[in-house]
C-alpha positions in Angstrom: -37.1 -15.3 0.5 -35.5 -12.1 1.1 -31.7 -11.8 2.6 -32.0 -9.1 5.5 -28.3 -7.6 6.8 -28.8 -6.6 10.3 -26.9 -3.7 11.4 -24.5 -5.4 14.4 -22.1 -3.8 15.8 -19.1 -4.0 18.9 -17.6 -0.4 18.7 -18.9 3.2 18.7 -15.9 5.7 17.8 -15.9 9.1 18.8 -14.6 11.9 17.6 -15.2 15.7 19.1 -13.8 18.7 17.7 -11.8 16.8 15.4 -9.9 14.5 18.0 -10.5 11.1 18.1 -11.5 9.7 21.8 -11.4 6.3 20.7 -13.7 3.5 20.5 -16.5 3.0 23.1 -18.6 -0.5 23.7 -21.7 0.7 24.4 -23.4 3.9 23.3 -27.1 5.1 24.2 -29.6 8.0 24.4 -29.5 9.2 20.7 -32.6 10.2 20.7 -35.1 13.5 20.2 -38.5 14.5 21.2 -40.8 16.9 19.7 -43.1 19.0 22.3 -46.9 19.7 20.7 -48.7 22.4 21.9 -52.4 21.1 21.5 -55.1 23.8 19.5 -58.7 23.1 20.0 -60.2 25.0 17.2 -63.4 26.7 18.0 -66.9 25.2 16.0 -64.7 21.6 15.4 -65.4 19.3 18.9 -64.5 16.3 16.8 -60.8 17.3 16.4 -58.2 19.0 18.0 -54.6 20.5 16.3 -51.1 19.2 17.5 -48.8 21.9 16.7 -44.7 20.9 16.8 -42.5 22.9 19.2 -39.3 23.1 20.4 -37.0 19.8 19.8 -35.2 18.4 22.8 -32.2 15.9 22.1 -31.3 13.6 25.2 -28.1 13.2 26.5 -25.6 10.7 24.8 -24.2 8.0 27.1 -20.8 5.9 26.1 -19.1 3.0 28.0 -16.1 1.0 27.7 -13.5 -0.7 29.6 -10.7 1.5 31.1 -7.3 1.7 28.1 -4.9 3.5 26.9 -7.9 5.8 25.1 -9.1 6.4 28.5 -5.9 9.4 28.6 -7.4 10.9 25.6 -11.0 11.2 27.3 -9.0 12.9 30.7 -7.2 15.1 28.2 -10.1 16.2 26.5 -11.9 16.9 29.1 -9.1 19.1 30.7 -8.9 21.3 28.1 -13.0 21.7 27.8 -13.5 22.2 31.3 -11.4 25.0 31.8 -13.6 26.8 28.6 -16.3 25.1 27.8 -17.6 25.5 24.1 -19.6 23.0 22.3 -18.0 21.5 19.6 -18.9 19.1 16.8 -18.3 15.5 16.5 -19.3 12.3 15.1 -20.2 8.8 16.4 -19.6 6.0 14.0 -20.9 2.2 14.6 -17.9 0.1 13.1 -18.5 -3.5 12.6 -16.3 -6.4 14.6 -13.7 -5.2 11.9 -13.8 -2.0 12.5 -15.4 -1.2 8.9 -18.2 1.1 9.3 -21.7 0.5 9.3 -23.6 4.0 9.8 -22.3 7.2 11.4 -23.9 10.4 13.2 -23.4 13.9 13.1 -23.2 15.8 16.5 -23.6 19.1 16.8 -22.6 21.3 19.7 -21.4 18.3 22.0 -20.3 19.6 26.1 -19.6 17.4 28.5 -22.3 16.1 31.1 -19.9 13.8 33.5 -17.5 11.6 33.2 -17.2 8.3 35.8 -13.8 6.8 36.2 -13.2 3.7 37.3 -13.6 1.6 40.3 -11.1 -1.3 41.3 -12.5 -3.6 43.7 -10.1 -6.6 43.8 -12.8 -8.6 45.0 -14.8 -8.3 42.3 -13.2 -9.5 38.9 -14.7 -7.6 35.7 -12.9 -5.2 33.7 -12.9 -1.2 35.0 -15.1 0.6 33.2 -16.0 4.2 32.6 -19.0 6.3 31.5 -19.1 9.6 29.1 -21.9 11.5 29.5 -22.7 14.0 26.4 -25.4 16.9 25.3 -25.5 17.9 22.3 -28.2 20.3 19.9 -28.7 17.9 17.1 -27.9 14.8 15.2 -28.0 14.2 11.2 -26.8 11.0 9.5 -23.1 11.1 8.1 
């Protein structure tokens, strides 16, 4: 019988242009997808060519409750906004002890949105809010 360790994980931390935004509790979208351009050779009916194209990376979502790291996201962007210039940065998946498990390169990261909070005293969850991010690429760190 084999022992399998199963990568779990509670935090993604972020880190753009060398400043760290914190940890986030939910991070999705790293992902890529090739485009083929089908090729239907002449003489072969049996068989037909998928040539790669252009890579497309999909946008990078991150969620976590509203605290005291939510000032370094509202900084961050402030700055960006006003000149907007991709930057690189890294997501890292930490363990429940914050020890890390695996961590990603991104390259050329702008923001998408950002979505703030809502506080509804009727309703009692935590406030949350929602980074949006595109990037050109991703590469294991």
């Amino acid at each position: 019988m084999t022992n399998s360790i199963f990568a779990t994980s509670v935090f993604f931390r972020l880190t753009i242009g060398g400043s760290d935004l914190g940890a986030f509790h939910t991070c999705s979208g790293m992902g890529a997808e090739v485009e083929l351009e089908s090729y239907a050779e002449g003489g072969n009916n049996g068989f037909t060519w998928h040539l790669p194209g252009r890579v497309t990376w999909t946008n990078i979502t991150l969620t976590r409750p509203v605290t005291a790291d939510t000032a370094k996201i509202a900084r961050w962007l402030d700055e960006t906004l006003r000149r907007v210039e991709p930057k690189d940065g890294e997501i890292v998946a930490l363990k429940p002890n914050l020890d890390p498990i695996i961590g990603w390169q991104v390259f050329g990261i702008v923001p998408v949105r950002w979505e703030g909070p809502s506080f509804d005293p009727a309703v009692s969850q935590a406030a949350t809010e929602t980074l949006v991010i595109a990037h050109e690429g991703l590469r294991p760190s």
